[in-house]
C-alpha angles and dihedrals in degrees: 000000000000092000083053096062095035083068106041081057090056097048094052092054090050091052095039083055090046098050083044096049086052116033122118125260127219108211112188102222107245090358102228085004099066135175089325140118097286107231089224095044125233102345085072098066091034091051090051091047092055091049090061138070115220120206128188104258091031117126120241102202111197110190115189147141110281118224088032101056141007139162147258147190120227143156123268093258091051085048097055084042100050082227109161095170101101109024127187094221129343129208115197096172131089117258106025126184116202113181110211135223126202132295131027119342116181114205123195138169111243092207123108121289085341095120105038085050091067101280100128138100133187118194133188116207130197123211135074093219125076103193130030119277113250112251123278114260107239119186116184122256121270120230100240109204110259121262116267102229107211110240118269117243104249104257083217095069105104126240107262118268115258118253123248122228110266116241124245112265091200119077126188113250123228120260106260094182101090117181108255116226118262116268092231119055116197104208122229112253096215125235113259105232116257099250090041111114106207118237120269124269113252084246087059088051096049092046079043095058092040087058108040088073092042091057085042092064099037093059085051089056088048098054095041092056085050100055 
C-alpha cells in the first residue's frame, strides 16, 4: 500500500515538471509601454523582443486604444516596408491574443505614419509544439515471480569408471577330433651300437667248424717236426 502511494506521489510530481516545462507563456508586448508609438522609435519594440524567449504555443498580448491602433500581421518584406496593404491577419480590437507558432512573425501597425514611427515588432520563436503535451501515463511496476534457476550439478560427483573390455563369451573348443593311430604299426629296426660285431653268418660257423680240426692237426704236425 505504501509503495502505491509512493508512486502515485511520483507520478504527480512528473506530471506537475512536465505541465510546467511546457506550458504556454503570455508575454504583454512592451510591458507599461504597450501597442503604442514608441517615444525612441524602433529600438523600443526590438530591445523588449530580445529580452524575451519565445516558444511555439506562448501568448503575445497587444493592449491599445482602439480606434487609434491595431495590428497586423505581415511578412518580413512588407515589415521592413512598412507596407499594410496585404496583411496575414489583422486585430482591430483591444486587447488582442495572438498564440504563436514557430519561426519568424513581423507586427505592424496599419495606421498612418504609426510604423514607420517606430510601432512595429518582429519575433522569432523556437519550438516546434504549440500546446503543451498531455502527462505521461505511469502505472506502477508489477512484481514478476522470480525466476526458478535449475539446480547445478555438485562439482564433488566423480567422473564415471571406464569400462573395461568385455570379455569374449565364446571360447574355442578343443579339438576333439584327435588323429587315431595307424592300424598298422611298422616296428623300428634299432640301431646296432657302434663297437657291437654282429654275429657270423651260418656260413661263417660252418666254415668255422671246418677249420677249427684242420688247425688242430696241423699244430700236432707242427709239434711233432719239431721234436
Amino acid at each position: 500500500m505504501a509503495r502505491n502511494l509512493n508512486m502515485a506521489v511520483f507520478a504527480a510530481l512528473v506530471a506537475a515538471l512536465v505541465i510546467s516545462s511546457v506550458s504556454a507563456v503570455t508575454h504583454q508586448v512592451g510591458d507599461g509601454l504597450g501597442w503604442n508609438i514608441p517615444p525612441g522609435g524602433a529600438v523600443a519594440y526590438s530591445t523588449w523582443s530580445s529580452n524575451n524567449t519565445f516558444k511555439a504555443g506562448d501568448i503575445l498580448v497587444f493592449t491599445f486604444a482602439s480606434g487609434q491602433h491595431d495590428v497586423a500581421e505581415v511578412t518580413k518584406e512588407a515589415f521592413d516596408a512598412c507596407n499594410a496593404t496585404a496583411p496575414i491577419s489583422l486585430k482591430t480590437d483591444s486587447p488582442a491574443n495572438l498564440t504563436l507558432t514557430s519561426g519568424e512573425h513581423y507586427y505592424i501597425c496599419t495606421f498612418g505614419g504609426h510604423c514607420s514611427a517606430g510601432q512595429k515588432l518582429a519575433v522569432n520563436v523556437t519550438g516546434t509544439t504549440s500546446s503543451p503535451s498531455p502527462a505521461p501515463s505511469i502505472s506502477p511496476p508489477t512484481s514478476s515471480p522470480a525466476p526458478v534457476l535449475a539446480p547445478e550439478p555438485s562439482s564433488s560427483a566423480s567422473p564415471p569408471a571406464p569400462s573395461a573390455p568385455t570379455p569374449s563369451t565364446t571360447a574355442t573348443p578343443p579339438s576333439t577330433s584327435a588323429t587315431p593311430p595307424s592300424g598298422t604299426t611298422t616296428p623300428s629296426t634299432p640301431a646296432p651300437a657302434g663297437d657291437v660285431t654282429p654275429p657270423p653268418s651260418p656260413n661263417a660257423a660252418t666254415s668255422l667248424g671246418v677249420a677249427g680240426p684242420s688247425a688242430t692237426f696241423l699244430s700236432i704236425a707242427v709239434a711233432l717236426f719239431m721234436f
